[in-house]
C-alpha angles and dihedrals in degrees: 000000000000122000091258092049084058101043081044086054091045102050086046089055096058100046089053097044107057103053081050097056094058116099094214102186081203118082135168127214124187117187135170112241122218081289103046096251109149117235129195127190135155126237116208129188112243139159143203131241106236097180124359110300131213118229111213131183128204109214108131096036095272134086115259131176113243097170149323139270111219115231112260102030125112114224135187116266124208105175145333139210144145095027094310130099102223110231129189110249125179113316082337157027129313117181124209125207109262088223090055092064150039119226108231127180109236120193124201135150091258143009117289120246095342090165121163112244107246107209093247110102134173136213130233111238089197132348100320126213117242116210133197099204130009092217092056099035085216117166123233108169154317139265111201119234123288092023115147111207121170128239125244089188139344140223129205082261108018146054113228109213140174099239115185087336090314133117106237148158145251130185104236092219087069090069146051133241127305 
Protein backbone atom coordinates (compact mmCIF):
# COMPACT_ATOMS: atom_id res chain seq x y z
CA UNK A 1 0.00 0.00 0.00
CA UNK A 2 1.42 3.56 -0.99
CA UNK A 3 1.99 6.30 1.55
CA UNK A 4 -1.34 8.14 0.42
CA UNK A 5 -3.37 4.87 0.66
CA UNK A 6 -2.17 4.91 4.31
CA UNK A 7 -2.63 8.60 5.23
CA UNK A 8 -6.21 7.97 3.27
CA UNK A 9 -6.78 4.87 5.86
CA UNK A 10 -5.76 6.79 8.46
CA UNK A 11 -7.84 9.87 7.97
CA UNK A 12 -10.86 7.44 7.39
CA UNK A 13 -10.19 5.96 10.46
CA UNK A 14 -10.52 9.05 12.45
CA UNK A 15 -13.65 10.37 11.02
CA UNK A 16 -15.26 7.10 11.71
CA UNK A 17 -13.80 6.57 15.45
CA UNK A 18 -14.80 9.42 17.35
CA UNK A 19 -18.48 9.52 16.80
CA UNK A 20 -18.16 6.00 17.75
CA UNK A 21 -16.55 6.55 20.92
CA UNK A 22 -19.03 8.44 22.13
CA UNK A 23 -21.51 6.65 24.46
CA UNK A 24 -24.86 8.97 23.19
CA UNK A 25 -28.07 7.58 25.99
CA UNK A 26 -30.36 8.91 23.08
CA UNK A 27 -30.99 6.55 20.01
CA UNK A 28 -33.64 6.58 16.76
CA UNK A 29 -34.88 4.22 15.45
CA UNK A 30 -37.03 4.38 12.20
CA UNK A 31 -38.71 1.17 11.12
CA UNK A 32 -41.86 0.09 8.00
CA UNK A 33 -44.76 -1.34 9.49
CA UNK A 34 -46.84 -4.48 7.67
CA UNK A 35 -47.80 -1.57 5.19
CA UNK A 36 -44.64 0.06 4.57
CA UNK A 37 -45.40 3.13 6.51
CA UNK A 38 -42.13 4.49 8.00
CA UNK A 39 -42.04 5.04 11.64
CA UNK A 40 -39.37 7.17 13.87
CA UNK A 41 -39.10 7.26 17.52
CA UNK A 42 -36.45 7.97 19.92
CA UNK A 43 -35.28 5.74 22.51
CA UNK A 44 -33.86 7.34 25.55
CA UNK A 45 -32.09 5.72 28.47
CA UNK A 46 -34.17 6.23 31.96
CA UNK A 47 -34.43 4.75 35.16
CA UNK A 48 -36.49 4.41 37.81
CA UNK A 49 -36.10 5.45 41.45
CA UNK A 50 -36.60 2.32 43.46
CA UNK A 51 -36.05 4.06 47.24
CA UNK A 52 -35.30 7.56 47.75
CA UNK A 53 -32.23 8.39 46.12
CA UNK A 54 -29.77 10.64 46.97
CA UNK A 55 -28.40 13.30 43.96
CA UNK A 56 -24.76 14.10 44.41
CA UNK A 57 -22.58 16.30 42.59
CA UNK A 58 -18.66 16.09 42.28
CA UNK A 59 -17.33 19.46 42.14
CA UNK A 60 -14.62 19.70 44.53
CA UNK A 61 -13.44 16.45 44.04
CA UNK A 62 -15.70 14.88 46.58
CA UNK A 63 -19.03 13.65 46.48
CA UNK A 64 -21.59 15.98 47.89
CA UNK A 65 -25.24 15.70 48.03
CA UNK A 66 -27.00 18.44 46.04
CA UNK A 67 -30.91 16.79 46.27
CA UNK A 68 -32.93 13.99 46.27
CA UNK A 69 -35.01 11.61 43.60
CA UNK A 70 -38.22 10.57 45.01
CA UNK A 71 -39.03 6.33 44.84
CA UNK A 72 -41.24 5.50 42.08
CA UNK A 73 -40.35 8.19 39.56
CA UNK A 74 -38.42 7.54 35.92
CA UNK A 75 -35.69 10.05 35.16
CA UNK A 76 -33.21 10.85 31.81
CA UNK A 77 -30.23 9.35 31.83
CA UNK A 78 -27.07 10.75 30.05
CA UNK A 79 -24.24 8.34 31.03
CA UNK A 80 -23.08 6.02 33.57
CA UNK A 81 -20.18 4.87 34.84
CA UNK A 82 -18.29 3.55 38.41
CA UNK A 83 -21.45 2.38 40.00
CA UNK A 84 -23.39 5.76 39.30
CA UNK A 85 -26.11 6.75 36.23
CA UNK A 86 -24.93 10.21 35.25
CA UNK A 87 -28.22 12.93 35.20
CA UNK A 88 -28.35 16.28 34.00
CA UNK A 89 -28.81 18.90 37.21
CA UNK A 90 -28.95 22.18 36.96
CA UNK A 91 -26.23 23.63 34.53
CA UNK A 92 -24.39 20.20 35.41
CA UNK A 93 -24.10 16.95 36.35
CA UNK A 94 -25.83 15.06 39.38
CA UNK A 95 -24.93 11.05 39.89
CA UNK A 96 -27.33 8.48 41.46
CA UNK A 97 -26.38 5.62 43.10
CA UNK A 98 -26.60 2.66 40.63
CA UNK A 99 -28.29 0.52 43.51
CA UNK A 100 -30.81 3.04 43.94
CA UNK A 101 -32.30 2.43 40.19
CA UNK A 102 -33.13 0.39 37.76
CA UNK A 103 -31.99 1.32 33.81
CA UNK A 104 -35.46 1.02 31.36
CA UNK A 105 -35.67 1.59 27.99
CA UNK A 106 -38.50 4.40 27.31
CA UNK A 107 -39.85 5.05 23.61
CA UNK A 108 -41.66 8.40 22.46
CA UNK A 109 -41.98 10.43 19.05
CA UNK A 110 -39.54 12.80 20.13
CA UNK A 111 -37.23 13.45 22.58
CA UNK A 112 -38.80 14.49 26.48
CA UNK A 113 -38.17 18.39 28.06
CA UNK A 114 -35.48 19.22 25.84
CA UNK A 115 -35.88 23.24 26.89
CA UNK A 116 -33.51 25.35 26.29
CA UNK A 117 -31.86 27.00 29.84
CA UNK A 118 -32.73 30.70 29.84
CA UNK A 119 -29.75 32.64 31.88
CA UNK A 120 -32.03 33.62 34.68
CA UNK A 121 -31.42 31.10 37.92
CA UNK A 122 -32.71 31.06 41.53
CA UNK A 123 -31.44 30.10 44.62
CA UNK A 124 -33.11 27.43 47.57
CA UNK A 125 -33.53 29.11 50.69
CA UNK A 126 -33.84 25.77 52.39
CA UNK A 127 -34.32 22.19 50.97
CA UNK A 128 -36.86 22.92 48.10
CA UNK A 129 -39.60 20.60 46.88
CA UNK A 130 -39.43 19.48 43.45
CA UNK A 131 -42.94 18.70 41.63
CA UNK A 132 -43.82 16.83 38.62
CA UNK A 133 -47.10 18.48 37.82
CA UNK A 134 -48.85 21.75 39.44
CA UNK A 135 -52.06 20.30 39.19
CA UNK A 136 -50.94 17.04 41.31
CA UNK A 137 -48.86 18.46 43.38
CA UNK A 138 -46.83 15.17 43.08
CA UNK A 139 -43.23 15.20 44.36
CA UNK A 140 -40.95 14.37 42.73
CA UNK A 141 -38.08 15.28 44.36
CA UNK A 142 -35.90 17.69 46.38
CA UNK A 143 -33.08 20.45 45.78
CA UNK A 144 -30.98 21.06 49.16
CA UNK A 145 -30.70 24.35 50.41
CA UNK A 146 -28.32 27.36 48.51
CA UNK A 147 -28.47 25.69 45.44
CA UNK A 148 -28.50 27.83 42.49
CA UNK A 149 -30.45 25.98 39.27
CA UNK A 150 -31.20 27.67 36.50
CA UNK A 151 -35.08 28.31 34.79
CA UNK A 152 -36.13 27.11 31.65
CA UNK A 153 -39.53 29.27 32.02
CA UNK A 154 -41.43 31.00 34.66
CA UNK A 155 -45.22 31.49 35.93
CA UNK A 156 -46.73 34.42 38.00
CA UNK A 157 -46.15 31.56 41.29
CA UNK A 158 -43.61 28.85 40.07
CA UNK A 159 -40.45 28.26 38.69
CA UNK A 160 -40.52 25.63 35.53
CA UNK A 161 -36.91 23.41 35.54
CA UNK A 162 -35.42 20.71 33.83
CA UNK A 163 -34.79 18.27 36.90
CA UNK A 164 -32.84 15.01 36.02
CA UNK A 165 -34.21 15.55 32.09
CA UNK A 166 -37.81 16.31 33.43
CA UNK A 167 -40.03 19.34 33.27
CA UNK A 168 -40.80 20.17 36.71
CA UNK A 169 -42.02 23.09 39.47
CA UNK A 170 -40.97 25.15 42.17
CA UNK A 171 -42.91 27.44 44.33
CA UNK A 172 -41.23 30.63 43.94
CA UNK A 173 -41.67 31.46 47.69
CA UNK A 174 -39.14 28.61 48.40
CA UNK A 175 -36.36 30.72 46.84
CA UNK A 176 -34.70 33.93 46.76
CA UNK A 177 -34.28 36.14 44.42
CA UNK A 178 -32.87 35.61 41.23
Amino acid sequence: MSVFGVVIAIFIVLLILPPMQIASHIRSYVSKDTIGIVNASFQKDTIRIIRNAEILENMTGVFEQVGTARAGHHFNIIGESDGYFHVKFGRGIGFIRQEDAVKLKSESLTPENEYELTNESFITKNNVVVYDLVATSEEIGLIKANMRYPIAQETNRWYVIDFLGKSAYIDKKKSSSR
